[in-house]
C-alpha positions as CSV (number, residue, x, y, z in Angstrom):
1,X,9.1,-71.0,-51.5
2,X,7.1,-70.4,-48.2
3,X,4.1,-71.6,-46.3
4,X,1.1,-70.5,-45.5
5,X,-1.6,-72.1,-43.2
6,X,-4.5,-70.8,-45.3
7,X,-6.1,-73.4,-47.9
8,X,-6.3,-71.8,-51.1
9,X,-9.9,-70.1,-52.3
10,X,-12.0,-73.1,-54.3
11,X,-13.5,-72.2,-57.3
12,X,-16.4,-70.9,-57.8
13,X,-16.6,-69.2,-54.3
14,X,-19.4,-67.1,-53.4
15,X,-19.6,-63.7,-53.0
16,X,-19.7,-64.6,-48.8
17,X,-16.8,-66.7,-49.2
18,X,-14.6,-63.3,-50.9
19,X,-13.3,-62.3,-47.4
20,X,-11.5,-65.4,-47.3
21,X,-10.0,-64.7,-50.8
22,X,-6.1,-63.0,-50.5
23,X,-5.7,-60.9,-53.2
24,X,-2.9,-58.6,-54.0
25,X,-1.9,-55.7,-51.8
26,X,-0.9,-52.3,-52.8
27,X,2.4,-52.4,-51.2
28,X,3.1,-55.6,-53.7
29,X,2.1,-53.1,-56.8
30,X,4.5,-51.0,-55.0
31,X,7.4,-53.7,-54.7
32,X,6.7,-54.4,-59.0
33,X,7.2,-51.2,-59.7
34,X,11.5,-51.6,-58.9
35,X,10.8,-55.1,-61.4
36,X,9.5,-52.1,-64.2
37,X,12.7,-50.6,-63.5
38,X,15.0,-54.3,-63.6
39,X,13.0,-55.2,-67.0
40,X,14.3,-51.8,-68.7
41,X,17.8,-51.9,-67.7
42,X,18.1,-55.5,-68.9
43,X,16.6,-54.3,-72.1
44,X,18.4,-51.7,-72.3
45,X,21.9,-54.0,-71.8
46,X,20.4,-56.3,-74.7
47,X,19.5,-53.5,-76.8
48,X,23.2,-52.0,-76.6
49,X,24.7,-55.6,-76.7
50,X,22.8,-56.8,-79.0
51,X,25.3,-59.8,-79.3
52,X,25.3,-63.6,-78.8
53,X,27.5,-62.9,-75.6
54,X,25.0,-60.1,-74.2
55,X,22.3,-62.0,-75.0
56,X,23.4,-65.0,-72.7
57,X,24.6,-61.9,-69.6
58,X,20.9,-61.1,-69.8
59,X,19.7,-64.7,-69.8
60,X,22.3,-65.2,-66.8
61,X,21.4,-61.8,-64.6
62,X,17.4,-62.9,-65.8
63,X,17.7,-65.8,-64.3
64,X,19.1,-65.2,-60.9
65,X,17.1,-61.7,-60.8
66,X,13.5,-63.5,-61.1
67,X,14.5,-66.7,-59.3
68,X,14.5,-64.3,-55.8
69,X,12.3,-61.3,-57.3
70,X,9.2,-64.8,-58.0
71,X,10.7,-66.0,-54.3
72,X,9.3,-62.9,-52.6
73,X,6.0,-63.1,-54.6
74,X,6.3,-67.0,-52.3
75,X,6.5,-65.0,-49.2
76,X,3.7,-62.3,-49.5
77,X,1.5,-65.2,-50.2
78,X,2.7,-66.6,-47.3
79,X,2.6,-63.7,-44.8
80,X,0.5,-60.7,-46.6
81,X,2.4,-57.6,-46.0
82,X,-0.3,-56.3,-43.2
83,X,1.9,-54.9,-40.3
84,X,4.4,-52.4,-40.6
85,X,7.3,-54.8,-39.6
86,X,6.5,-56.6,-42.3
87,X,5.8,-54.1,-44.8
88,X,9.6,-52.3,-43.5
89,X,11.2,-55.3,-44.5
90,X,9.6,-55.6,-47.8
91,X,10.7,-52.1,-48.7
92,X,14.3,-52.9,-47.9
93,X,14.0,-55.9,-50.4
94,X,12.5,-53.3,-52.3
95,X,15.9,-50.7,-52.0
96,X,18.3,-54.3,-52.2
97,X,16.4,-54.8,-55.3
98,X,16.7,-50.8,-57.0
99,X,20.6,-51.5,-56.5
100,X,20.6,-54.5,-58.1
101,X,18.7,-53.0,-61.1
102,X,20.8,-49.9,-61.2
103,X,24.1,-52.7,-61.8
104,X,22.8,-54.3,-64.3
105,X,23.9,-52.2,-66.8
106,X,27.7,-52.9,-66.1
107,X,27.5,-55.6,-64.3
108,X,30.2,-57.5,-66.3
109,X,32.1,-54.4,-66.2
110,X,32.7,-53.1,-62.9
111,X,29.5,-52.8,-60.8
112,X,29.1,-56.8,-60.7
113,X,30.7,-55.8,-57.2
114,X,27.0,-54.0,-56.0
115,X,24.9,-56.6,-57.5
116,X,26.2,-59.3,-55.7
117,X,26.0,-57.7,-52.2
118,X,22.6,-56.5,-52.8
119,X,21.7,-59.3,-53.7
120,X,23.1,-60.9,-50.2
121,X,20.7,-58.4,-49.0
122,X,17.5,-59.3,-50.6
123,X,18.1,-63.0,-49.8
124,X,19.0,-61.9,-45.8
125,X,15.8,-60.5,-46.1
126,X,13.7,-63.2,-47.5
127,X,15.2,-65.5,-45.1
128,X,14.2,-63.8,-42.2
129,X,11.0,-63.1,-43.4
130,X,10.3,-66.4,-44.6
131,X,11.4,-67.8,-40.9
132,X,9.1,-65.6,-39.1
133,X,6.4,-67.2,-41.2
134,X,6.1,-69.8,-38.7
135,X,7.9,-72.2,-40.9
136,X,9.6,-75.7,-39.1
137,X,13.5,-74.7,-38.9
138,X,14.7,-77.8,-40.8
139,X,12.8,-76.2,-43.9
140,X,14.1,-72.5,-43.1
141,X,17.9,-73.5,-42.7
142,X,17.4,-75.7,-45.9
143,X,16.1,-73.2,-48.1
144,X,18.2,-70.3,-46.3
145,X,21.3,-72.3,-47.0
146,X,20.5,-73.2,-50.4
147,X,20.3,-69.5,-51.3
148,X,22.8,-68.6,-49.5
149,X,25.3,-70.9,-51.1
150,X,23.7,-69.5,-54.7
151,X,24.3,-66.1,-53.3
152,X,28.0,-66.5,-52.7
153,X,28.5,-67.5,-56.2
154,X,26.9,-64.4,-57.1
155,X,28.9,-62.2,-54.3
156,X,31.9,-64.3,-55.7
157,X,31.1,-63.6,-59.3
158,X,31.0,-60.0,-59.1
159,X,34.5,-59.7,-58.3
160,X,35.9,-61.1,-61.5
161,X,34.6,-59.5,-65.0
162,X,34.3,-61.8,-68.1
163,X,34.1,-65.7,-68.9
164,X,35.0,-66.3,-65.1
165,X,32.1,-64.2,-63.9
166,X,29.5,-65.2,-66.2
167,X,30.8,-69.0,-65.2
168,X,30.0,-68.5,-61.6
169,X,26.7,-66.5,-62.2
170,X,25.6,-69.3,-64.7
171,X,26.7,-71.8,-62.1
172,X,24.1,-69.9,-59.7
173,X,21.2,-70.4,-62.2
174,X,21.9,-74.0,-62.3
175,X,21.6,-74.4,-58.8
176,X,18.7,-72.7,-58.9
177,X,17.1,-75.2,-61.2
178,X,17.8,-77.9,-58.3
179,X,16.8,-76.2,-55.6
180,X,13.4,-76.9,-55.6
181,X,14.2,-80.6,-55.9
182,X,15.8,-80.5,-52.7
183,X,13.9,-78.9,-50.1
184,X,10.7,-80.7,-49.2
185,X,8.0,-78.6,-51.6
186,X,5.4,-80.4,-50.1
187,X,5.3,-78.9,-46.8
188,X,4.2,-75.6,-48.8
189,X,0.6,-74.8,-48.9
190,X,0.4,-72.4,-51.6
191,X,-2.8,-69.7,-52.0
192,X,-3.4,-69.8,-55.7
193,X,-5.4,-66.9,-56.1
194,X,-3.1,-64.4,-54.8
195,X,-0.1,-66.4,-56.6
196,X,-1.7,-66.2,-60.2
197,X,-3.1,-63.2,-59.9
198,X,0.3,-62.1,-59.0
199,X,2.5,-63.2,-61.9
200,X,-0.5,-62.1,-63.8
201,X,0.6,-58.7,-63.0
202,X,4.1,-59.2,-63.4
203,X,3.4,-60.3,-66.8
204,X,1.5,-57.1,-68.0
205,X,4.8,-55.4,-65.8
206,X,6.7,-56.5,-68.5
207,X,4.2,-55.8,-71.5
208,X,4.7,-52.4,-70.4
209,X,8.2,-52.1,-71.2
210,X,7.2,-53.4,-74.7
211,X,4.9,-50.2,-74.7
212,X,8.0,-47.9,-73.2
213,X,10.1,-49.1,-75.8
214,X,8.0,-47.7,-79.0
215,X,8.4,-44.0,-76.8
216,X,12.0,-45.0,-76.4
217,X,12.4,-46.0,-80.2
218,X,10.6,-43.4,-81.3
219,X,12.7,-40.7,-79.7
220,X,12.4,-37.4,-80.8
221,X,11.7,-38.1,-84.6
222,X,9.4,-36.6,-86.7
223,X,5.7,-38.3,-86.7
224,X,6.1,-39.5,-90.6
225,X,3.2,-42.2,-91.6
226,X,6.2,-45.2,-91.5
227,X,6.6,-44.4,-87.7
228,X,3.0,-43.9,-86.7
229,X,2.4,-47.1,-88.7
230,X,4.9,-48.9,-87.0
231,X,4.2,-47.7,-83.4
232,X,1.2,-48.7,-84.3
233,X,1.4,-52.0,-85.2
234,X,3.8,-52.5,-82.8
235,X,1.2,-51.9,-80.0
236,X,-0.9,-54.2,-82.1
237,X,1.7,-57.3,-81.5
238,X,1.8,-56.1,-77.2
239,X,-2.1,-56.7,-77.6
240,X,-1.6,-60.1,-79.3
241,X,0.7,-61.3,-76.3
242,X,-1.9,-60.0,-73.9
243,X,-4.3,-61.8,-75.5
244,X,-1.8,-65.1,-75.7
245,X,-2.2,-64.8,-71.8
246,X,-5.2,-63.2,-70.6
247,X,-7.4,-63.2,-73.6
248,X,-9.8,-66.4,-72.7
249,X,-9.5,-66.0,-68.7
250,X,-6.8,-68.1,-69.0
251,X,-5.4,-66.9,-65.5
252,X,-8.8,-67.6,-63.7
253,X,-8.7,-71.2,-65.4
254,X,-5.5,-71.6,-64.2
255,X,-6.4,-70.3,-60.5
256,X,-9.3,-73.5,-59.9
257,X,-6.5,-75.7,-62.0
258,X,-4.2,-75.1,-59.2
259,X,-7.1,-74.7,-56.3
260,X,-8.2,-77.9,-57.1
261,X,-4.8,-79.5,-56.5
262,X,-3.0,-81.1,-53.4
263,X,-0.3,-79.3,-52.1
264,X,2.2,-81.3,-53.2
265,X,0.9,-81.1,-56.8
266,X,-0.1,-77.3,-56.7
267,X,3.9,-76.4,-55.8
268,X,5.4,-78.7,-58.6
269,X,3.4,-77.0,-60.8
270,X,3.7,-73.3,-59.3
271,X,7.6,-74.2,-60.0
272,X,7.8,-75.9,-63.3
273,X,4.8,-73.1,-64.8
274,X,5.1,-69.7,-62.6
275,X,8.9,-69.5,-62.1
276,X,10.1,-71.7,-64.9
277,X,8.0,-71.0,-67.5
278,X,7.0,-67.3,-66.9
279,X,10.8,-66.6,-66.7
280,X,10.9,-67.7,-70.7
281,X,8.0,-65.3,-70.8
282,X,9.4,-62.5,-69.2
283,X,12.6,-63.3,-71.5
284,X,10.4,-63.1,-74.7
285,X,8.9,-60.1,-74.1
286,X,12.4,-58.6,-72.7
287,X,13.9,-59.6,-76.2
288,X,11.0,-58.5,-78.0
289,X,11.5,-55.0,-76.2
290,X,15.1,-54.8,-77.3
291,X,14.3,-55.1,-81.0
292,X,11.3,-53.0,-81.1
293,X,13.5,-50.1,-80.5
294,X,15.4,-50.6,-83.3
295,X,12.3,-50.8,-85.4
296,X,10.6,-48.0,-84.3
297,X,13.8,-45.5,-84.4
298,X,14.1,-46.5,-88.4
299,X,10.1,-48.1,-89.8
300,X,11.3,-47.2,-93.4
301,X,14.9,-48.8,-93.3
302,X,16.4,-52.1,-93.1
303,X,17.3,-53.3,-89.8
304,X,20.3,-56.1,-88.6
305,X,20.2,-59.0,-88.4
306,X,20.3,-59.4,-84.7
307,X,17.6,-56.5,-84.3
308,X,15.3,-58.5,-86.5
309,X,15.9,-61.5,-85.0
310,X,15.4,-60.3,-81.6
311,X,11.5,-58.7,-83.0
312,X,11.0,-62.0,-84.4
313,X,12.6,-64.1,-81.5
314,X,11.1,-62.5,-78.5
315,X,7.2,-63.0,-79.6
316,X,8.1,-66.4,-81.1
317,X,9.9,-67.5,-77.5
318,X,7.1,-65.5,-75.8
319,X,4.2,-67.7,-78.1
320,X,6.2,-71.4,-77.4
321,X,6.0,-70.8,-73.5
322,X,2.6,-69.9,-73.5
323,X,1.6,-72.5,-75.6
324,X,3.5,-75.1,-72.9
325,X,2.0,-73.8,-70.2
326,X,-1.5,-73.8,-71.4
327,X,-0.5,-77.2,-72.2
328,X,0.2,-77.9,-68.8
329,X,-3.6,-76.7,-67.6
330,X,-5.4,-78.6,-69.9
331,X,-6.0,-75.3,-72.3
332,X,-6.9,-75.4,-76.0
333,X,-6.0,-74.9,-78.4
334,X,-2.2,-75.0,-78.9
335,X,-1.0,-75.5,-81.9
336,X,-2.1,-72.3,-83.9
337,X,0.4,-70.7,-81.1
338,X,3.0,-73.0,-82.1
339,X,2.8,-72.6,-86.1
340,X,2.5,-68.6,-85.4
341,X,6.0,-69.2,-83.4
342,X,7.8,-70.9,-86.4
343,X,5.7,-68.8,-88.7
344,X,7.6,-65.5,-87.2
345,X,11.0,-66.9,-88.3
346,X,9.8,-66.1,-91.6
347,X,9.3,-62.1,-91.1
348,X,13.2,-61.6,-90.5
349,X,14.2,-61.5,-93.8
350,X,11.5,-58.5,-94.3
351,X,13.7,-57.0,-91.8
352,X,17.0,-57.3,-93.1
353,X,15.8,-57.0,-96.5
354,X,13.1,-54.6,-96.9
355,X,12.0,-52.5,-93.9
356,X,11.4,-53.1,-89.8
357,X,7.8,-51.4,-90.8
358,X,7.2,-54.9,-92.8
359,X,8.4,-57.3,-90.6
360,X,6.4,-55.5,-88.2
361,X,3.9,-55.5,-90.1
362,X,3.6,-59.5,-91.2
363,X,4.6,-59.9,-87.5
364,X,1.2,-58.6,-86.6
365,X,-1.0,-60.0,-89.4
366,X,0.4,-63.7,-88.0
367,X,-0.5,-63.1,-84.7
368,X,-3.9,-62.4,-86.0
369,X,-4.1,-64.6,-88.1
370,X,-3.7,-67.5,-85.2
371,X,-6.1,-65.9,-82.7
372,X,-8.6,-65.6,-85.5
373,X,-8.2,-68.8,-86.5
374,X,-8.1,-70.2,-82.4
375,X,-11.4,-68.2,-82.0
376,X,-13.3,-69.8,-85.1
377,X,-12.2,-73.2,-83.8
378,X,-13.4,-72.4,-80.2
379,X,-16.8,-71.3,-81.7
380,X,-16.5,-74.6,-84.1
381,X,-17.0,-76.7,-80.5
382,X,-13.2,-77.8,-80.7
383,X,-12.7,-78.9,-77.3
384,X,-9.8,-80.1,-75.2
385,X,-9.9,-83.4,-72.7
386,X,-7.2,-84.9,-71.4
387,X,-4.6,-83.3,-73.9
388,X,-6.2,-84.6,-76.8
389,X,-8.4,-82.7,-79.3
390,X,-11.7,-83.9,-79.7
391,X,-13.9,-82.3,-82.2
392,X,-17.9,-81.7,-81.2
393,X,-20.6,-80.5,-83.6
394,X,-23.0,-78.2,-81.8
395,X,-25.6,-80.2,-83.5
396,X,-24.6,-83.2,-82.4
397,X,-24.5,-82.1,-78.8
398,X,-27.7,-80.7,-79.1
């Protein structure tokens, strides 16, 4: 979390007010594109582990990944990566960061030793960045120590292997979750526009592995009708989660939400929503990712249990968090999300006991099923105010 002197862009700005808008840079596209990189290795460790204990290694190396990867997307927003000092230290976050992907893989096997000190790395950067931002000290050495003291459970971790290591690294998400509760968030004057816009990006960063992961699945088989069908439909349920997120300008209502904020409101809200609930995002679609592969590589055959869990799980998890955070904005509706997200516990079975091409299948027809049915309900004059639904005839209105 850093600071910024700039007040965030109000909405509705003018087209002479867009110089003042911060939007952002190509060296930040740049940075994202290590995150591609830290999204497919931990899909690839789920996808190879597909376990209850390498599900909750993921969770763990998830957590404490995004917690400094959404920390730096703080700091750009806070000093915009415009001189090449800057822009030098960003790109050896950017190398800490490759290192730390690159471990992931055996990270509770051996290389835990390389994550950890490059993770030291990434936070030594951050820190020193995030002091030169002009910052009071009190807030820097607070938030500096913090991390570092999460950071030494991570170093710490990486020299063990097994329940003790996945103990300390779990002990490192927790404090994680407190931080924020101790270091003083009002003091941080947060630019929505480059912050949602941002995460917005990060988001369709990870759709994309959903998209690698039919190539990946698919391999080198033969193109048969099942597999077609199935890549197909496949890239039929990424376009349902895009549309869960992006599909009614949700990021640009969420932009003047948060403009129209006070500070100490906007970074509550930037913590509880953009790390908090885009992590359970980012873990949906990761999960999602994992079992896709499996369907892809056999559309005509039954799949395990755990691979057709993790298809159902991932867009169901993936659904539930969006429906909280638009929730949280004031967005409607919400519960067609919600049913679609309990709905999908239903397609596992087709899984394990027909074919992945049918689960896939009534995975996709559910989706649709709740966006068509969100969109006639819109265009009924359904309405939200205040978290309540309130139901207006056009007629009446009229």
């Amino acid at each position: 979390m850093t600071v910024t002197t700039s007040a965030p862009a109000a909405p509705g700005a003018t087209a002479g007010e867009a110089e003042t808008a911060l939007r952002v840079s190509p060296l930040e596209l740049f940075f994202d594109l290590v995150f591609v990189f830290t999204i497919t290795q931990l899909t690839g460790s789920l996808a190879h582990h597909l376990t209850t204990g390498g599900l909750v290694q993921v969770l763990v190396m998830l957590a404490v990944i995004w917690w400094m990867y959404d920390a730096f997307i703080w700091l750009t927003n806070a000093m915009p990566p415009s001189t090449h000092g800057r822009r030098g230290l960003l790109f050896l976050g950017m190398a800490a960061f490759l290192v730390i992907s690159l471990a992931v893989p055996h990270a509770f096997t051996g290389s835990g030793v390389a994550f950890g000190w490059a993770y030291l790395v990434v936070v030594a950067v951050h820190t020193g960045m995030f002091a030169a931002a002009g910052v009071a000290i009190g807030s820097v050495l607070r938030m500096g120590g913090l991390n570092v003291l999460n950071t030494a459970l991570v170093v710490t971790g990486g020299y063990f292997t097994g329940t003790v290591q996945l103990a300390l690294w779990a002990a490192a998400f927790g404090l994680q979750l407190a931080i924020p509760r101790l270091v003083d968030l009002p003091r941080f004057q947060l630019r929505s526009d480059h912050f949602v816009e941002r995460h917005g990006l990060i988001v369709i960063i990870a759709f994309g592995e959903s998209v690698i992961a039919i190539g990946v699945g698919a391999g080198e088989s033969d193109l048969t009708v099942a597999l077609v069908a199935t890549a197909l439909l496949t890239l039929g349920v990424c376009v349902g989660l895009w549309w869960a997120y992006f599909g009614r300008d949700d990021d640009a209502r969420a932009e003047h939400h948060m403009a129209a904020l006070s500070d100490a409101d906007r970074n509550r809200l930037a913590v509880s929503v953009y790390n908090l609930g885009h992590y359970a995002l980012l873990l949906g679609v990761l999960v999602l990712a994992a079992g896709v592969k499996s369907a892809v590589a056999h559309p005509g055959a039954p799949i395990s249990l755990p691979q057709s869990a993790a298809l159902a799980g991932g867009v169901a998890l993936f659904l539930a968090a969006n429906a909280a955070i638009r929730r949280t904005f004031g967005l409607a509706p919400v519960l067609p999300r919600l049913f679609a997200a309990l709905a999908l516990t239903a397609t596992v079975p087709l899984g394990t006991g027909h074919c992945a091409l049918a689960q896939v299948a009534a995975t996709a027809a559910i989706m649709a099923a709740a966006f068509g049915y969100e969109e006639w309900r819109v265009g009924a004059g359904w309405e939200t105010a205040s978290g309540k639904d309130r139901h207006h005839h056009r007629g009446v209105q009229q």
